[in-house]
C-alpha positions as CSV (number, residue, x, y, z in Angstrom):
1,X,11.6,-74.6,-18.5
2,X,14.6,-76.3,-19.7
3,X,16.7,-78.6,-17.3
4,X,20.3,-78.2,-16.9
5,X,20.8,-81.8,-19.3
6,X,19.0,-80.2,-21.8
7,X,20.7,-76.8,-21.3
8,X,24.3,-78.6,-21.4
9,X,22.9,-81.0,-24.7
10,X,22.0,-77.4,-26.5
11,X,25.1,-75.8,-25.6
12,X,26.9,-79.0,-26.9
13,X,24.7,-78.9,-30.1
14,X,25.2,-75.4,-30.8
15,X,28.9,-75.5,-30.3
16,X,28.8,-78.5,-32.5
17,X,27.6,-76.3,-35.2
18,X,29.5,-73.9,-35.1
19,X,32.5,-75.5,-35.0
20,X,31.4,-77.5,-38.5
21,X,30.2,-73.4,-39.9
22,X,34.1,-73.0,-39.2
23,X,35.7,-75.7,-40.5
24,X,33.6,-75.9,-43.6
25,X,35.8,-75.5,-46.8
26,X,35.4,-72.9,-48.9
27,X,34.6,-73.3,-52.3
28,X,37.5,-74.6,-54.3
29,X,38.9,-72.9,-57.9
30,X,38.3,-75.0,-60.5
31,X,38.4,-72.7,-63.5
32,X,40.1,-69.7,-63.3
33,X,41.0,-66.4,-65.3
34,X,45.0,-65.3,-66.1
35,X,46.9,-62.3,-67.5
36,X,49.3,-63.6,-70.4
37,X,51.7,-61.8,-72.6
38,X,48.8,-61.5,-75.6
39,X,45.9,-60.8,-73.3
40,X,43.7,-63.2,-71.0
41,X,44.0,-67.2,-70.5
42,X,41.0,-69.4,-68.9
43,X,42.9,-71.7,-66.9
44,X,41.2,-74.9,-66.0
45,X,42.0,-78.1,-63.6
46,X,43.8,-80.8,-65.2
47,X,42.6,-84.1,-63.6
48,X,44.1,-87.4,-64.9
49,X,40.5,-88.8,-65.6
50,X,38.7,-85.4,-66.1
51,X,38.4,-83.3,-68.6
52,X,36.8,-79.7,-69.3
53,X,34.5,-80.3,-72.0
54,X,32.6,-76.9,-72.9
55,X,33.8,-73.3,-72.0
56,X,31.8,-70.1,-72.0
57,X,31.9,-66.6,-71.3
58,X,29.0,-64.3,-71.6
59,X,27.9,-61.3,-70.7
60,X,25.6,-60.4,-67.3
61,X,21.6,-59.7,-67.5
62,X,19.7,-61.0,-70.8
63,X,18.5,-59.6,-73.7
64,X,19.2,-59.2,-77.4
65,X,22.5,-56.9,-76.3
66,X,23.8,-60.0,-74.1
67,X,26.5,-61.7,-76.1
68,X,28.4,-65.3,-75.4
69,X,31.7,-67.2,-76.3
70,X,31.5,-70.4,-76.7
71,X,33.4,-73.5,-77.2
72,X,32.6,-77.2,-77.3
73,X,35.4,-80.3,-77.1
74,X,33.0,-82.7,-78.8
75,X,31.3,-85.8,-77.5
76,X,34.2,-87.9,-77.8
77,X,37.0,-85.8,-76.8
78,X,38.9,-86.9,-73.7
79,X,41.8,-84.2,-74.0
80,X,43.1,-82.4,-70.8
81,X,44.0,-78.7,-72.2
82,X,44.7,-76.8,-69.3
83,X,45.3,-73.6,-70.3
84,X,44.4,-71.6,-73.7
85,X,43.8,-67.9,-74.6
86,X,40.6,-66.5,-74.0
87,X,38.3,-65.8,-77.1
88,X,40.3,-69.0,-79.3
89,X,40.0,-72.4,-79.3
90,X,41.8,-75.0,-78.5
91,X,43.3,-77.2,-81.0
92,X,40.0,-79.5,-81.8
93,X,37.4,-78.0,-79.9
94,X,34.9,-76.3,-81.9
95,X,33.4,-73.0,-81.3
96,X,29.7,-73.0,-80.9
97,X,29.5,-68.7,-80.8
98,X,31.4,-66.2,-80.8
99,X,29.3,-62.7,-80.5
100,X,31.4,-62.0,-77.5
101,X,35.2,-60.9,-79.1
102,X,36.6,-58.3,-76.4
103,X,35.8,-57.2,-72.8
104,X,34.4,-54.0,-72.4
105,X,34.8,-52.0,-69.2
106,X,32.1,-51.5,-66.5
107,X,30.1,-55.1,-67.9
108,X,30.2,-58.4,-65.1
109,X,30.9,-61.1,-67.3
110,X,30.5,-65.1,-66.4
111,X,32.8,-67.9,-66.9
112,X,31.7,-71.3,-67.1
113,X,33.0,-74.7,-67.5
114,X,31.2,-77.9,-68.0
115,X,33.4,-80.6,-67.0
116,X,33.2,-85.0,-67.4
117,X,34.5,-87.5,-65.2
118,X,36.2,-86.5,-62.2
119,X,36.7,-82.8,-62.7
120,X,34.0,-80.2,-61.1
121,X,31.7,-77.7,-63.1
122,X,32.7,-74.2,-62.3
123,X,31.4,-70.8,-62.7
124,X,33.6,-67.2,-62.2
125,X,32.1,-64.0,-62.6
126,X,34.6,-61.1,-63.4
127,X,34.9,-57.6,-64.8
128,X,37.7,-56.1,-67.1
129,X,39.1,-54.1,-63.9
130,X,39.6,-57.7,-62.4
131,X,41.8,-59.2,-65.3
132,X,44.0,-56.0,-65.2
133,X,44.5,-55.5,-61.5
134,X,46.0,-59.2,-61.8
135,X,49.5,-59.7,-60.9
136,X,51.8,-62.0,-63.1
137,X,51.6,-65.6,-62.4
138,X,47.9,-64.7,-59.8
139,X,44.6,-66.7,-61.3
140,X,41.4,-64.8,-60.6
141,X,38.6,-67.9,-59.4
142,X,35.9,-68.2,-58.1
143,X,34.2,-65.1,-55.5
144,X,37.0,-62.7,-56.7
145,X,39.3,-64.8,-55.0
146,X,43.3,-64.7,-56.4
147,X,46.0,-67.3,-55.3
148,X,49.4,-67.6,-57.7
149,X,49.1,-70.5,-60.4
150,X,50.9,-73.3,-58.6
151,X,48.7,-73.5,-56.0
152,X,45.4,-72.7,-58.5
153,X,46.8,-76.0,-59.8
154,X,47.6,-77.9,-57.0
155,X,44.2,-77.0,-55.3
156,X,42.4,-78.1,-58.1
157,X,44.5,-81.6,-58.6
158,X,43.0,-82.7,-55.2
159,X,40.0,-81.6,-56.3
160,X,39.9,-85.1,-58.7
C-alpha cells in the first residue's frame, strides 16, 4: 500500500510528464515541397553556416520497379540554394540518377535531404494529390503538414 507522500510524489511525477508530452515541439520542416508556375519546387532551409548537400526523391516499397532522383553538391560545395525545380539540378550540383522524371498518381513518394553543418537532415513523404491540392505560396513538410513559405522559412532559420 502506497502512503499519501508517495501518492502526492506520483501524482507530481505523472503530471510532470505530461505536461513535458504537451509541451514537446513538434517536428520542425526542414525540407519542403512547393507548387511553381512550371511544376514542383523542393524548398530547403537556408542556414548561414549550413548547407543541403544531396537531394533525393524516390519512389515507396523496393524492387526493380522502384525508381530515384538524385542529386549530389559535391564534397566541397558550400552553396546555400534554397529553392530549385524538382527533377533539375542546381547550377553545380551533379545528378547522381535520374530514373525517376515525373510523378505518377496513386504512388507515396520520399523526399530526402542530407544536410552539413548546422542545417538538419529531413525526410517528406508525399503523393501527386498532395502537390496539387497545394495552395500558392503553401510548402507541403514533413507529416503532411502545410504552413505558407514565410514561415516554412523562418521556422527553419531558427532551426540553425
Amino acid at each position: 500500500m502506497l502512503t499519501h507522500r508517495q501518492l502526492a510524489a506520483l501524482g507530481i511525477a505523472g503530471l510532470l510528464a505530461a505536461a513535458t508530452a504537451a509541451c514537446s515541439p513538434a517536428p520542425e520542416p526542414t525540407l519542403g515541397l512547393q507548387r511553381d508556375g512550371s511544376g514542383y519546387a523542393v524548398v530547403v532551409p537556408l542556414c548561414a553556416d549550413g548547407h543541403v548537400s544531396h537531394v533525393s526523391v524516390s519512389m515507396s516499397g523496393s524492387g526493380k520497379d522502384s525508381k530515384r532522383w538524385e542529386i549530389d553538391a559535391g564534397p566541397d560545395s558550400t552553396d546555400t540554394v534554397d529553392r530549385f525545380p524538382l527533377f533539375t539540378a542546381p547550377p553545380g550540383w551533379a545528378t547522381e540518377e535520374s530514373a525517376l522524371t515525373a510523378l505518377a498518381p496513386g504512388t507515396t513518394y520520399y523526399a530526402y535531404a542530407i544536410a552539413a553543418a548546422n542545417t538538419r537532415d529531413s525526410m517528406v513523404d508525399f503523393t501527386l494529390a498532395d502537390l496539387q491540392s497545394l495552395k500558392p505560396d503553401e510548402v507541403l513538410t514533413i507529416k503532411g503538414a502545410r504552413v505558407k513559405s514565410a514561415k516554412f522559412r523562418t521556422t527553419a532559420l531558427k532551426l540553425c
